[in-house]
N, C-alpha and C positions, 0 to 999 in steps of 0.2 A: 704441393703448396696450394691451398685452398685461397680464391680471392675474396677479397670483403663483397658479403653480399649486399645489392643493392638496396635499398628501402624504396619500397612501391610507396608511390600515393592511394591514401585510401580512397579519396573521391573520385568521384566520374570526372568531375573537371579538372582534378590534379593528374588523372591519366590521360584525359582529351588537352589536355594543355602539354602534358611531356610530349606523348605524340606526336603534336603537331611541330613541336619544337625541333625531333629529332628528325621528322619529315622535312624540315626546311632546312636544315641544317645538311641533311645526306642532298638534297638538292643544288643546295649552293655551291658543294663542295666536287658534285660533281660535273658541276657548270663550270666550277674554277678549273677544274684541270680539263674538260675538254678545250674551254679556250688557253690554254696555256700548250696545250700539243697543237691544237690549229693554231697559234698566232705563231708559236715558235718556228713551223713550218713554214708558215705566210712570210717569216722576219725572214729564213733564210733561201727562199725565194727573193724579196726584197732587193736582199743585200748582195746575192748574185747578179740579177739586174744592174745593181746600181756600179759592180765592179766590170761587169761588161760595158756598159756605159762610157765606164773611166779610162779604163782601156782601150780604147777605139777612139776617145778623143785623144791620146795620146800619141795611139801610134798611126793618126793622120796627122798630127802635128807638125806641119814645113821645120820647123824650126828644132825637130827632133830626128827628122831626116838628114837635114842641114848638119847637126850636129856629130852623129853618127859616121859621115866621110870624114871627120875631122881627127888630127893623130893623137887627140886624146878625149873621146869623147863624155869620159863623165865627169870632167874640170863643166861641161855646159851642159849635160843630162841630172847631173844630183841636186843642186840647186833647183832646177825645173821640176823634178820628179817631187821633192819635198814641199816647192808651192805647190804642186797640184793635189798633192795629198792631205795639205792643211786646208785649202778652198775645197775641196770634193768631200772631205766626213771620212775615207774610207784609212784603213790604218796605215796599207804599205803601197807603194809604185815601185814596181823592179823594171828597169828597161836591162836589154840584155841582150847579146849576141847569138845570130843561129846555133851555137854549140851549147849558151846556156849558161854561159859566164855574164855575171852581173858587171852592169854599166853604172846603177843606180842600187841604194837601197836603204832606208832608213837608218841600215846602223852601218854605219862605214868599216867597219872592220871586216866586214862581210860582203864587202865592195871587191869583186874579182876570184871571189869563190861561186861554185858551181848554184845553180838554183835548185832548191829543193822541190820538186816535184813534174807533173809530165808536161814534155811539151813537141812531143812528136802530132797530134794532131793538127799542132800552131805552125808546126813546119812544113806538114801537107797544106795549108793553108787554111785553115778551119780554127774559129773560133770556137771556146766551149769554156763552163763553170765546172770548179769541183770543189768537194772540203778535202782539205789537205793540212798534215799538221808538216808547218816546216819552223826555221828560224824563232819564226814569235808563235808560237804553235798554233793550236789548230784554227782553220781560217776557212772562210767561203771566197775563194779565190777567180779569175779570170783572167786567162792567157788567151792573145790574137797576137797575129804577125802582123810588123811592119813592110810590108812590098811596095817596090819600086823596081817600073821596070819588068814587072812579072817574075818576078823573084824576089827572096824574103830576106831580109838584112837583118831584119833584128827582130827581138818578142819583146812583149811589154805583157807584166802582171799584174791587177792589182785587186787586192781583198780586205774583204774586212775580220777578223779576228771573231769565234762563236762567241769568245766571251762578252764580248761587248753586245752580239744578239741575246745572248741570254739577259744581259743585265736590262737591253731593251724589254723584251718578255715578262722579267720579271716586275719592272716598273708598271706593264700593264696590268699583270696580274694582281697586281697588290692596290692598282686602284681598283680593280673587278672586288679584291676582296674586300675591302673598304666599304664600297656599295652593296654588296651582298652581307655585311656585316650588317648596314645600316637595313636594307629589309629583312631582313633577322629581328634585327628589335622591333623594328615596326611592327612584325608578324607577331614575333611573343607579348608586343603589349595588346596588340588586338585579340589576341587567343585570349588572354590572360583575363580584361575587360568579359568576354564572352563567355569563358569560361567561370568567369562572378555572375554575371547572373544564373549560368546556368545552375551553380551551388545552389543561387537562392533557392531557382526551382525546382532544383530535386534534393531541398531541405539538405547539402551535404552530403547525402547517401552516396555510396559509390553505386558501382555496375552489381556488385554479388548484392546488396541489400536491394535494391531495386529489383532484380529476378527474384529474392527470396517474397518480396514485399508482392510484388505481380501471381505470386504462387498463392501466398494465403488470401489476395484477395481474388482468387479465381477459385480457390475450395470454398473459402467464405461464401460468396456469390451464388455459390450454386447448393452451398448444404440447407441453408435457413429455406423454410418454409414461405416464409412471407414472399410477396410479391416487390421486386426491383426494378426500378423503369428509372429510365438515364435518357431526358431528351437534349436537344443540342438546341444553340440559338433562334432555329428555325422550326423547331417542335417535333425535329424527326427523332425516329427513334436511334441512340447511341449503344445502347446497351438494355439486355433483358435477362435477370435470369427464370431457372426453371419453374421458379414459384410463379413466376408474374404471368408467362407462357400458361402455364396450367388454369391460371384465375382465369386470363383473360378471353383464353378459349383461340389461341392463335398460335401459326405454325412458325418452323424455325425462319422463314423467309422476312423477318419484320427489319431489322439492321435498316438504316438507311431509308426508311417508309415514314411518312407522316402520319402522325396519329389521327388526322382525319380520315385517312385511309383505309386503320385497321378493321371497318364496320361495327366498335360499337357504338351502345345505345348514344343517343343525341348527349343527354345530360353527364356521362360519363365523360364522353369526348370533351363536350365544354368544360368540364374539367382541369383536364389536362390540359385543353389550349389557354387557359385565365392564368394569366401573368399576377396575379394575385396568390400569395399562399393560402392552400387548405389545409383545414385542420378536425380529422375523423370526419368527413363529408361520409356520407351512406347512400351508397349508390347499388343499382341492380342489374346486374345484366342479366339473357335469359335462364341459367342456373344457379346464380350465385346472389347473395348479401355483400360486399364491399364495405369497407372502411376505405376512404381514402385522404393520404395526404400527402400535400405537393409543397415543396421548398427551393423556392428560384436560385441557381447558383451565378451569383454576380463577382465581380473583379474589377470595380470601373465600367463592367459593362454588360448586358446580358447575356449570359455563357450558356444558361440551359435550365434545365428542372429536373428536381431527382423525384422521382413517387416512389411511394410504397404503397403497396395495398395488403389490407386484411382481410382473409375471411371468416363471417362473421354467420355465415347462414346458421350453422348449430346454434350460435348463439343466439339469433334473430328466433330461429324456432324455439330453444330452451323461454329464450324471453317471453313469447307468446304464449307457453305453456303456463308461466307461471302467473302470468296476467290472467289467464283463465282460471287459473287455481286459487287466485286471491278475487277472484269473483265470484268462486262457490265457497270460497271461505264466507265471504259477505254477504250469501244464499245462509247459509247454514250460520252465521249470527243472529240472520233474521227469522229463520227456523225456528232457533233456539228461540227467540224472544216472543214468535205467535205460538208454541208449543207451553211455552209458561204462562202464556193468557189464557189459553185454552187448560193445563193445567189448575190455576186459578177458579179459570170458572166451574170445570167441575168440582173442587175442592168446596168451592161454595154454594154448591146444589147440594154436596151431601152435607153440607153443615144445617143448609136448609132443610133438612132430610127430605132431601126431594132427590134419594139414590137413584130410581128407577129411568129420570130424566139424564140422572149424570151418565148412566150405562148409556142412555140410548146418544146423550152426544159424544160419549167417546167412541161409541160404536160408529154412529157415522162419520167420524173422522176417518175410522183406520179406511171404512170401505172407501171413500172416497181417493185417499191417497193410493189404495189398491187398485183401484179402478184407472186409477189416472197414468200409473206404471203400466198395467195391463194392455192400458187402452195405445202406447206406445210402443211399448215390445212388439203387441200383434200387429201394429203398420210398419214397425221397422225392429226388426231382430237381430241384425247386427249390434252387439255388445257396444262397438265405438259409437255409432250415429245415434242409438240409443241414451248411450250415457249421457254424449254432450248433448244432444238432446233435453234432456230431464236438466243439465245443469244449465245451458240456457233458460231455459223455462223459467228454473226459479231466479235467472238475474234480471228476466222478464217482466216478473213480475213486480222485483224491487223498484224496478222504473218507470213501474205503470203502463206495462206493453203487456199488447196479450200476445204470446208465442203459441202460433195457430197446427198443428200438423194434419197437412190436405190430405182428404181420402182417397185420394189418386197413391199415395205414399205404398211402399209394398217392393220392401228389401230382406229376404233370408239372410240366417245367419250363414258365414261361411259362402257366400256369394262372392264377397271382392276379393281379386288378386292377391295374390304375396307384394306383388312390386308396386302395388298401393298400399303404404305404411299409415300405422294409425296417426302417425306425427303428422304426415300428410294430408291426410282427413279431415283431422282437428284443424289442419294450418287453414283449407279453403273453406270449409262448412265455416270454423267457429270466426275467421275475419267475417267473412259473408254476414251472418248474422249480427256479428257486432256492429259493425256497419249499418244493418238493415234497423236495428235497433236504437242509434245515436239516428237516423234518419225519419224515425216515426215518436219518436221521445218528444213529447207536448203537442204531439196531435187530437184531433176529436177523434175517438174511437182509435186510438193508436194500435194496430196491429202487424206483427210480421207472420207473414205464411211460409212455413218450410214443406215444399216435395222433393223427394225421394224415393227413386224407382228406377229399373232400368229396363233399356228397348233397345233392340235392333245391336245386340253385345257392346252396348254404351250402360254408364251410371251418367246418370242422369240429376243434377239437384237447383234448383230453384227457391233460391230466397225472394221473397217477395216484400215490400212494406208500404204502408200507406202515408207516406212522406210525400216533399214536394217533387219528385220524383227528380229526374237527369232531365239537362238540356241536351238535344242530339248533337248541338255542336261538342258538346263536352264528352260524349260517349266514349272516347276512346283518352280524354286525358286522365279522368276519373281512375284507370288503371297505372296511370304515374305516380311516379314517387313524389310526395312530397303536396298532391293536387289533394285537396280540402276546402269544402263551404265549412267548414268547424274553424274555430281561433286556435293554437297552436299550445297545447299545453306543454307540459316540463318534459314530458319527453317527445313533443313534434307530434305529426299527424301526417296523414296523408300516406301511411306505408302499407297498410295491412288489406286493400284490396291490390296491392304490386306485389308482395308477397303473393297472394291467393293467386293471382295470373301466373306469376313465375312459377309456383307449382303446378299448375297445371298445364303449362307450356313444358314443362321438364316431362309430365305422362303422356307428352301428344295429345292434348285434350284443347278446349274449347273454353272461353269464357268470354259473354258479352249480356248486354246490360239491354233491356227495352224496357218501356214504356206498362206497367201494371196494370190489373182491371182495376184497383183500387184506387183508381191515378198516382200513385208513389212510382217507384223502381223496381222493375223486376230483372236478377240477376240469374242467368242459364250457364250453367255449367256442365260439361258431356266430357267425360272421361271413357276410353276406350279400354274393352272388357274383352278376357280370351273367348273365344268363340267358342259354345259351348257342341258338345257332344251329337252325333246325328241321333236322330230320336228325342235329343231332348228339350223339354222346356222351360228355359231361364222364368223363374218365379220374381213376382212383382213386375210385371212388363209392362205398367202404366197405363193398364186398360182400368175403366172404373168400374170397381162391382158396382150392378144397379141394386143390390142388397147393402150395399155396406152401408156403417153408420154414417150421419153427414161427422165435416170436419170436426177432429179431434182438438180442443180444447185444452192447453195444459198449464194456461193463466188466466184465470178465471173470475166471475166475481163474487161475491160475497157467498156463504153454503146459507142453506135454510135452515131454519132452524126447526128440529125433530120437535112431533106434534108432544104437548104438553098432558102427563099422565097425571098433573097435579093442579088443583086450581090456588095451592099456596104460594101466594106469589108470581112475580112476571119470570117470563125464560128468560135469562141471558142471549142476546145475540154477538153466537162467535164471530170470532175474526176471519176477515176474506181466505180463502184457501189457493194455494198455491202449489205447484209442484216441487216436490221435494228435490232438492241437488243431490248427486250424487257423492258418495263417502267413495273410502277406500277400496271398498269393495267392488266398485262399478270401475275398476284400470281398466282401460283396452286390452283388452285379450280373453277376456273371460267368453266362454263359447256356449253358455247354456242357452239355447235356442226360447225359453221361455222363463226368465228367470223370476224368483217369487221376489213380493216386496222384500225382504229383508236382504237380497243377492244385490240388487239395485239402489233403495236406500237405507241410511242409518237408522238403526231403531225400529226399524218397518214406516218409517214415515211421520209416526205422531210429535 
């Protein structure tokens, strides 16, 4: 026969509440019956006492003694024996002769029959209790002899009935259970109270949803990418997963650590300790771009803060790339539109038929634009610093900056490392210069000076510009995020010389900022180079030919204009000349050691 199965509760607090119910319950029950074995014990101890007691005032009783020589002693021992037995509680008084024949005994018919139980110890003279079932059955009894004289005349017994001790027992036990009753409900309505809120707060869920629930958010926690940070009331750390570790550049030791603690950067930590929500803050540490946002968890009161962090470096770099890209786009609009002036005007030298002059100004256009690439390549031949090179130049020019390259300059192709990426390059050179550039923009003689060279197995680069140059108090916040003399355009400012540091803190390198000949700023950057070959020697090592041309010029101003083989009419004078930007052609990575105008820019330049 199968029993009906129980129906479990499905929550946690319908199982913490049966629990505890049956918890109190197995308690009470077996509090009840240990005091029900000790009291019943206790009652028939008691009640032996109390029939030794009865018996001994009895059987010193003069007047029971008295009685006794007399020729019919229980006409004056039964009356006796029965008041004493209704004044004393106990159920029976037998007085009785040494042989054991009743004198006395509650029920008269049993007056002069024999006593049911022992009484050879009462006859040695010894008092004692037993349970005995006799007459009114079983009883906790007590016999002693009557002596006079030194010798025993008679026994007196008297007891009290178990059943009457049990019914005592049970009266106690039924108020125990009564009171044990009553903490019982006490206890189930306080379980029961506790057990509601605790529903609340574990939403219902029983015990298997909560471990399943703890499961997926311990795979969750640790599969996502992104960065998790769990602080408590007091800003320590509660929880981290594996993305947040990896971002932040800290070991499994963080549990229980205050975020002041964990060493990073200033602005980072601030942070995280500001009791105010963030929202995509952009923060740096020393390898990484951050996204950060922070959302305070409150209840009535403040419980903690959850972050997450993104990283955005790729992005930060993609971004930079294409800001560079839509600045030679806007080199090469401006191309296109001094290329149509310049086509114009010869257009109208040969209408003027004045062909000879038209040849000789398109001729000096191309040489110049050829000259101007040439004169680049040969001080720096590297494909990357070349290119952005040439494409600075012409954004140099749109802003009225002359982009200088120093004759100190002098970098072979195939010189920089593998573990110097061109993204890299781009990222310190072309912030540097942009910078150097927004810094000399509405100056008299606005110029930036770029060198490049390397010494002692360093790369070596130096932007220079003729701006109001750094305050030394500021020399070191100038590399903070977010630190700008500039107003704050749509997408902020202040990031792309902290970028430029973080890169070059991630090569083990160098960047700091002095004081210009030009009085502007001058930015020094030292990147560390494998150490070359015994026998050999690293080219461009920053020594100056005393042959070389003076500095290379690659924003310039106005070209002259080619002597006049005609006297019909005035020359035309072209438009200023500028370095061409580089096209498609001129990607990072191209390795020709000298590459022709048409390798570097579009068109060949015209």
């Amino acid at each position: 026969m199968r029993l009906p199965r129980v129906p479990r509760p499905r929550s946690l607090a319908g199982q913490l509440f049966g629990m505890q119910a049956v918890l109190i319950a197995v308690l009470v029950a077996g509090y009840a019956l240990f005091t029900y074995v000790g009291d019943r014990s206790q009652a028939e101890e008691a009640a032996g006492r109390q029939a030794m007691a009865v018996a001994r005032s009895v059987a010193d009783a003069p007047s029971v003694h008295a009685a006794i020589g007399t020729a019919d002693p229980t006409g004056e021992l039964q009356p006796y024996s029965l008041r004493v037995q209704r004044d004393t509680g106990v159920d029976f008084v037998t007085i009785m002769d040494p042989r054991g024949i009743r004198w006395t005994h509650p029920d008269e018919k049993l007056i002069g029959r024999h006593f049911l139980g022992h009484i050879r110890p009462a006859l040695e003279g010894r008092s004692f209790t037993e349970t005995y079932t006799g007459s009114l059955g079983a009883s906790v009894r007590a016999v002693t002899p009557i002596r006079e004289g030194g010798r025993t005349i008679g026994l007196v017994s008297a007891g009290i009935r178990v059943d009457a001790i049990s019914e005592r027992v049970q009266d106690q036990v039924t108020a125990l259970i009564g009171v044990a009753a009553g903490a019982l409900l006490l206890g189930g309505i306080g379980t029961y109270v506790i057990n509601a809120r605790l529903r609340r707060s574990t939403h219902g869920m029983n015990a298997a949803e909560l471990s399943r629930m703890h499961d997926y958010h311990q795979a969750a926690l640790h599969a996502v990418r992104e960065g998790l940070l769990m602080l408590d009331g007091q800003f320590r750390v509660a929880l981290m997963n594996d993305g947040g570790r990896e971002l932040l550049g800290v070991t499994d030791g963080v549990i229980g650590r205050s975020v002041a603690q964990l060493g990073l950067p200033a602005p980072l930590t601030g942070a995280l300790l500001s009791a105010r929500p963030r929202m995509d803050e952009v923060h740096l540490t020393d390898e990484r771009v951050l996204v950060v946002n922070t959302s305070p968890v409150s209840g009535g009161e403040r419980r903690g803060t959850v972050v997450t962090l993104r990283d955005v470096t790729e992005l930060q770099a993609l971004t930079g790339e294409l800001d560079s890209e839509r600045g030679f786009t806007q080199a090469l609009r401006s191309q296109a539109h001094e290329a149509a002036n310049r086509l114009h005007t010869m257009v109208s030298l040969i209408e003027l038929g004045r062909a000879e002059e038209a040849v000789a100004f398109a001729t000096a256009e191309l040489e110049l634009a050829q000259a101007l690439t040439d004169e680049v390549v040969s001080a720096v031949s590297e494909p990357v610093l070349a290119a952005l090179l040439l494409g600075k130049a012409a954004q140099a020019n749109e802003r009225g900056v002359e982009l200088v390259v120093s004759e100190d300059s002098g970098i072979d192709d195939g010189l920089l490392p593998a573990s110097l990426t061109p993204r890299d390059l781009v990222t310190v050179l072309g912030n540097l210069i942009d910078n150097a550039m927004d810094a000399a923009q509405g100056t008299v003689g606005a110029r930036v000076t770029v060198t490049a060279f390397t010494e002692e197995s360093a790369l070596v680069l130096r932007v220079a510009d003729t701006g109001s140059g750094v305050d030394p108090a500021h020399a070191e916040q100038v590399f903070r995020r977010g630190w700008s003399t500039k107003p704050a355009g749509p997408g902020g400012r202040g990031l792309g010389l902290a970028l430029a540091r973080q890169t070059v803190i991630r090569h083990a390198g160098t960047l700091e900022v002095y004081e210009g000949a030009d009085g502007g700023a001058e930015f020094e950057v030292r990147l560390p180079l494998p150490s070359p070959a015994a026998g050999q020697v690293p080219a461009g090592n920053g020594t100056p030919d005393p042959e070389s041309a003076p500095a290379r010029a690659l924003a310039t101003g106005p070209t002259p204009a080619p002597a006049s083989t005609s006297d019909t009419g005035p020359t035309p004078a072209p438009a200023s000349r500028a370095g061409p930007a580089p096209g498609p052609a001129a990607v990072p990575g191209a390795r020709s050691a000298q590459p022709s105008a048409e390798s570097v820019l579009p068109g060949g330049g015209a």
